[in-house]
C-alpha positions in Angstrom: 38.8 -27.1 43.3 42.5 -26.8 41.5 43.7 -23.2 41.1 45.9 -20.9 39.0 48.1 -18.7 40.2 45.8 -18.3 43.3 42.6 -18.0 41.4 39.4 -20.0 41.6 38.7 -22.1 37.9 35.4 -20.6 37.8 36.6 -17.3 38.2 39.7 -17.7 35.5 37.6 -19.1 32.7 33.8 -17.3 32.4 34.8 -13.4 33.0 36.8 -13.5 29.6 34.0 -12.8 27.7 31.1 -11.6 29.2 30.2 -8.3 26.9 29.7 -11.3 24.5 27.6 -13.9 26.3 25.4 -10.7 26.8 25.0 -10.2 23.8 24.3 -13.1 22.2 21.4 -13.9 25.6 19.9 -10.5 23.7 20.1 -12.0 20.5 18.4 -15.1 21.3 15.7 -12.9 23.7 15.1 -10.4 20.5 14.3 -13.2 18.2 11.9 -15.2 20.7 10.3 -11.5 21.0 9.8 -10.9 17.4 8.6 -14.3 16.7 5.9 -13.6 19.2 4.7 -10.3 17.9 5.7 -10.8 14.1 2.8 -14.3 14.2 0.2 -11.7 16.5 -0.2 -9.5 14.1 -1.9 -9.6 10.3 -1.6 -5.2 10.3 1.3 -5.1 7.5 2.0 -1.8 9.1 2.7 -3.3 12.5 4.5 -5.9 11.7 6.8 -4.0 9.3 7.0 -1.3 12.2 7.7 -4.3 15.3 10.9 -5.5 12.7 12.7 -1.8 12.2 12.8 -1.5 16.4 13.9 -4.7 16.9 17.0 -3.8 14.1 17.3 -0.7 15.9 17.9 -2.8 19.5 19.9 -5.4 18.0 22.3 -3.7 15.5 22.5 0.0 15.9 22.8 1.1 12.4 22.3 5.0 11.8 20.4 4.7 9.3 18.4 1.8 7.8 14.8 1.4 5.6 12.7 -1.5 4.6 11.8 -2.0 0.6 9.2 -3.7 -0.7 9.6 -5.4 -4.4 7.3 -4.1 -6.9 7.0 -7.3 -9.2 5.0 -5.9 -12.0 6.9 -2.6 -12.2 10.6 -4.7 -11.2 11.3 -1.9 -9.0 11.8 -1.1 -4.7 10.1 1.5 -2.5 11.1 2.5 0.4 8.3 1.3 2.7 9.9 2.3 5.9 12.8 4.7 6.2 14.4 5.4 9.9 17.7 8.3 10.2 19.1 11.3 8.5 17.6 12.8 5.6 15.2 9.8 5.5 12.4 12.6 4.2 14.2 13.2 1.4 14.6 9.6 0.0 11.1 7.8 1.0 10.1 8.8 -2.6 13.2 7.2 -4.5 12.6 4.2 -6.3 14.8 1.3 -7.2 14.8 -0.9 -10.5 15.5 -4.4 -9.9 19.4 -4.8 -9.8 19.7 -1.4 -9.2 22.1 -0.5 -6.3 23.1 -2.7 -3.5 19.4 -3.1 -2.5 18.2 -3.8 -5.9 21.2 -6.6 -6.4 20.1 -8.5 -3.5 16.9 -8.2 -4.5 17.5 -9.6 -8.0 20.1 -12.2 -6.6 18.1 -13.1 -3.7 21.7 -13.4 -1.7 22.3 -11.2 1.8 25.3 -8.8 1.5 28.0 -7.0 3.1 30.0 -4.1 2.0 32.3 -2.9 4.6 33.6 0.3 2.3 31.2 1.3 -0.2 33.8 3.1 -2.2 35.4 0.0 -3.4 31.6 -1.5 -4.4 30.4 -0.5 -7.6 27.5 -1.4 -7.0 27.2 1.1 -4.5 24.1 3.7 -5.8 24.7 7.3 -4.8 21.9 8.6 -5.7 20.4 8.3 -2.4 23.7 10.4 -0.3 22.9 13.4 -3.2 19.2 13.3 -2.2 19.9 13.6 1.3 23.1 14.9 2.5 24.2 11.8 3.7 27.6 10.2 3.4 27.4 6.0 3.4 30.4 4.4 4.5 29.5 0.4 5.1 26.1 -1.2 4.4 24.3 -4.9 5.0 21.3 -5.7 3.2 19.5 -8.7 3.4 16.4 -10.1 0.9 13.3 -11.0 2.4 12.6 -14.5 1.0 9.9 -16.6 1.4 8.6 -19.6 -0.7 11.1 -18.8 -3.0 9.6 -15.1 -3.7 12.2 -12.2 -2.8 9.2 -9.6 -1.4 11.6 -6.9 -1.3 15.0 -6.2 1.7 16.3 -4.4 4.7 19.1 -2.5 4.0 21.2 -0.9 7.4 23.4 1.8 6.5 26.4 3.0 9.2 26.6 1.8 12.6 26.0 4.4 15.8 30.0 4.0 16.5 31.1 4.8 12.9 32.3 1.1 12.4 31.8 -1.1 9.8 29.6 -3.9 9.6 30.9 -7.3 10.2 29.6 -11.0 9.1 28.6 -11.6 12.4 25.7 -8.3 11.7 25.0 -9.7 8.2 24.1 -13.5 10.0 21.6 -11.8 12.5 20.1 -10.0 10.2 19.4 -12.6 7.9 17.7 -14.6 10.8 15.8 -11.7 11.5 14.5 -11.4 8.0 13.4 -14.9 7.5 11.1 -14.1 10.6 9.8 -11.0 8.8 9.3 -12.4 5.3 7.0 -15.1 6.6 5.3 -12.3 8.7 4.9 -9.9 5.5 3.4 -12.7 3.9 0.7 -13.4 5.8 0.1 -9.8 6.3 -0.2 -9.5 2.5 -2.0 -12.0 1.9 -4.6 -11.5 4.8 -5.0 -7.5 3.3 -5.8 -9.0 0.1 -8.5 -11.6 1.2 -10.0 -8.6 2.9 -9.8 -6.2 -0.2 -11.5 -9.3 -2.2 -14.7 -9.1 0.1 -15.2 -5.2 -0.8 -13.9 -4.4 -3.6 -15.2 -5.2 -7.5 -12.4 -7.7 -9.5 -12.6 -5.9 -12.1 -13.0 -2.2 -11.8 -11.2 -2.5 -8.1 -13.6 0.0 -6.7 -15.7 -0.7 -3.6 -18.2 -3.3 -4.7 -21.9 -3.2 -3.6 -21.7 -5.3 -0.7 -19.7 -2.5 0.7 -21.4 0.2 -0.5 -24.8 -1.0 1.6 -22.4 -1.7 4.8 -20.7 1.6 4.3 -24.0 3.6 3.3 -25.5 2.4 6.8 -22.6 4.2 9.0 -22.2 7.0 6.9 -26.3 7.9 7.6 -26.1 7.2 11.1 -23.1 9.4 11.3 -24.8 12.0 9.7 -27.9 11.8 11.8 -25.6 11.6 15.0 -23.7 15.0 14.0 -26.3 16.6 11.4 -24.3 16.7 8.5 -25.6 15.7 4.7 -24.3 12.7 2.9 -24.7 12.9 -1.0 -24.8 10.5 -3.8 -24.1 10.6 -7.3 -25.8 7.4 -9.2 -24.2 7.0 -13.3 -25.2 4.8 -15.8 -23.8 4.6 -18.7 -25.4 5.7 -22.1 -24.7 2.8 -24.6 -22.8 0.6 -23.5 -24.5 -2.5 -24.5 -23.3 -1.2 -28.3 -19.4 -1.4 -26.8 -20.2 -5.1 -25.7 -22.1 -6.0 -28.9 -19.8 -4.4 -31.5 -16.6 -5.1 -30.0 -16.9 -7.7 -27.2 -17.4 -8.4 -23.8 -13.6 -8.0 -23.3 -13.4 -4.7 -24.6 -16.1 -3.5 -22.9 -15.0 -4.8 -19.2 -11.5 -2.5 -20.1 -13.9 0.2 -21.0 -15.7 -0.1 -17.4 -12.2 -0.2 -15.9 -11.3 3.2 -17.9 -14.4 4.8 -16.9 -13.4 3.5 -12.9 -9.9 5.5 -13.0 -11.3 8.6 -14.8 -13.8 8.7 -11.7 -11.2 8.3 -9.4 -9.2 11.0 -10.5 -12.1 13.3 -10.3 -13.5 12.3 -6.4 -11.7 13.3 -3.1 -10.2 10.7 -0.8 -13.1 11.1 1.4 -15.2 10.1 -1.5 -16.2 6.3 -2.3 -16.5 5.2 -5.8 -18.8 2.1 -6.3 -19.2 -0.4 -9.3 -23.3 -1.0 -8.4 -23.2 -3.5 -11.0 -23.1 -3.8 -14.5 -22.4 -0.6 -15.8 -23.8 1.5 -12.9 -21.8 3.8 -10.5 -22.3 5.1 -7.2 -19.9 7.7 -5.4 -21.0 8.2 -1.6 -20.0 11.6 -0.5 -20.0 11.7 3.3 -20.3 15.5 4.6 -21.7 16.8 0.9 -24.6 19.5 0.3 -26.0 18.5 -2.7 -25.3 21.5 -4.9 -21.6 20.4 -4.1 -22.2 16.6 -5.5 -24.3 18.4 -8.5 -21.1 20.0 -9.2 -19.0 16.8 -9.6 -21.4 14.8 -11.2 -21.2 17.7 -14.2 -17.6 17.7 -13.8 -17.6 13.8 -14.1 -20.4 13.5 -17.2 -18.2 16.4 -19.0 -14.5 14.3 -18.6 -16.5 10.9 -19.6 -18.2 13.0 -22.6 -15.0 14.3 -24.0 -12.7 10.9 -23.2 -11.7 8.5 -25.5 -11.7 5.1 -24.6 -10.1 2.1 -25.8 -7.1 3.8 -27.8 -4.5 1.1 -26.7 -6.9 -1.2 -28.5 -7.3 1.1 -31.5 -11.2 1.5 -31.2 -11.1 5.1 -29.9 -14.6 4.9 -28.2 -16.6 7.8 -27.1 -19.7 8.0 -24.9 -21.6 9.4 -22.3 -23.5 8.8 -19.1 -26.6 9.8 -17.0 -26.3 11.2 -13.8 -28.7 11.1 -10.5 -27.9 12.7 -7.7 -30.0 12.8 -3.9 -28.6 13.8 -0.5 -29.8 12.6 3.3 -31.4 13.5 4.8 -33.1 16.1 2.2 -34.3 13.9 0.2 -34.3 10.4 2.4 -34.8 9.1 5.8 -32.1 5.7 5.1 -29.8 4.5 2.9 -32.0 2.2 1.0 -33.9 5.2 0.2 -31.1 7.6 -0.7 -30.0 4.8 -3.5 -33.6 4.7 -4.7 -33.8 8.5 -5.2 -30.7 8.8 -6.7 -31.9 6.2 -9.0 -34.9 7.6 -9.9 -33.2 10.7 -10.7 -30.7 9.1 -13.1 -33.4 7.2 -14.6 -35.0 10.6 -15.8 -31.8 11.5 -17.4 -31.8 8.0 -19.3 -35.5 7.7 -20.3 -35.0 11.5 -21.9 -31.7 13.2 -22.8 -28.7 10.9 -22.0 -26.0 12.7 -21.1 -27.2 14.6 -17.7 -27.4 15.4 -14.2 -30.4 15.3 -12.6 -31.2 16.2 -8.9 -34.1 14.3 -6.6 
């Protein structure tokens, strides 16, 4: 083979740019990798997770976070947020066109901004929050089906350079991986929310409430602790449905759903039974305790008024049952029929009251 200036061909022509070849063999090895675990996975957690260390491998930013588009409310949260003072901004939102994040959101377009003091688009809300000073940033939307779902944003590379075009084009390839992954995670969470939870009120529904009921006992017979229940019906509400429509009275039952939500602990699982019956499961519960939320619960419905964006200004009221395993049941068919029976008491009599089994 034909030298030059006493050196093999081979050896003039490949060392030149080896950092590079390098790099570009991990580029190609990082997306093969994510492509792999981004199509395993339908945990929207995971796969959001999987995408910030693969950024973190590939690109070396200091500090970066992963949005998610809020369509109805036109505005970003930070879903994941990686770096410095990161606490501090995870509760930040963005409106839609808002900062550099929220422009590529709203234009759908990747971007690059080298020096963020010549951008005005530049939001510096963020650097106040946390004590952070942004110098270059590359934010890219995550696209799919013509649907921005929300966009990465990397802020600062490790080294204190700015970002370059060659960044901005594999992160964009990255993110078309990751949109069609958050997709399917999406849309997988929300067939699985459809099988448990009521359209209308979006509490649990009653096919969860029998699955749920049935652990929850044999937990409590495996580590001898009470599980109560509260059982409401509502006092009148066939008058809401017949005076002012079936419309009005499904918002009604969706009212009623959020005031009892905002009255339960986390722990605690809300139920639409059907119709215009309730059931809260209260794993852990002495039934004095769920006595004392059912009253607190039949108090806020009594002195609520429902309806007001409609103009109606409804009030009513509702009769409470509550029963606790294993006091006054041996299974979970029976602690629904006990609770039942006690909140039939309150409905055949008074209205408006708690009964105990």
């Amino acid at each position: 083979m034909e030298s030059v200036k006493g050196q093999n061909r081979s050896e003039y022509c490949y060392p030149a740019d080896t950092g590079e070849l390098q790099r570009k063999r991990l580029q190609v090895t990082t997306f093969n990798e994510i492509g792999k675990a981004l199509t395993s996975s339908l945990d929207l957690r995971e796969v959001l997770n999987i995408v910030m260390d693969k950024i973190r491998e590939l690109l070396h930013p200091k500090n970066w976070s992963l949005l998610l588009l809020n369509e109805e409310a036109r505005e970003l949260r930070f879903e994941i947020v990686v770096g410095p003072g990161s606490e501090k901004i995870k509760d930040l939102r963005l409106k839609l066109g808002e900062g550099v994040a929220g422009w590529v959101a709203r234009e759908r377009r990747p971007l690059l901004v080298a020096d963020v003091s010549k951008d005005p688009r530049f939001w510096k809300k963020a650097d106040e929050v946390s004590n952070f000073t942004t110098q270059s940033i590359i934010c890219v939307p995550l696209v799919t089906r013509g649907k921005c779902l929300g966009v990465i944003e990397l802020i600062n590379e490790v080294e204190e350079k700015s970002f370059v075009e060659d960044d901005l084009l594999v992160l964009t390839t990255l993110a078309d991986y990751t949109a069609i992954a958050i997709e399917n995670a999406i849309f997988f969470n929300r067939v699985q929310e459809l099988t448990i939870t009521d359209d209308l009120t979006k509490l649990y529904n009653s096919r969860f409430l029998h699955s749920r009921l049935e652990y929850e006992v044999e937990r409590a017979k495996r580590f001898k602790n009470p599980v109560s229940m509260i059982f409401l019906d509502l006092d009148f509400f066939k008058e809401v449905n017949d005076s002012f429509g079936h419309l009005r009275g499904s918002q009604l039952l969706k009212e009623v759903a959020q005031l009892i939500i905002g009255l339960i602990r986390n722990v605690d699982m809300a139920c639409r039974y059907g119709g215009d019956e309730f059931i809260i499961m209260m794993p852990e519960t002495q039934k004095e305790n769920a006595v004392v939320v059912a009253e607190k619960i039949r108090v806020a419905i009594r002195e609520a008024t429902f309806l007001r964006d409609d103009g109606i200004n409804v009030r009513l009221t509702g009769s409470f049952g509550v029963a606790c395993f294993p006091e006054d049941a041996c299974d979970k068919d029976g602690l629904i029929q006990m609770a039942d029976n006690a909140m039939y008491k309150v409905k055949t009599t008074t209205k408006d009251g708690v009964a105990k089994a």
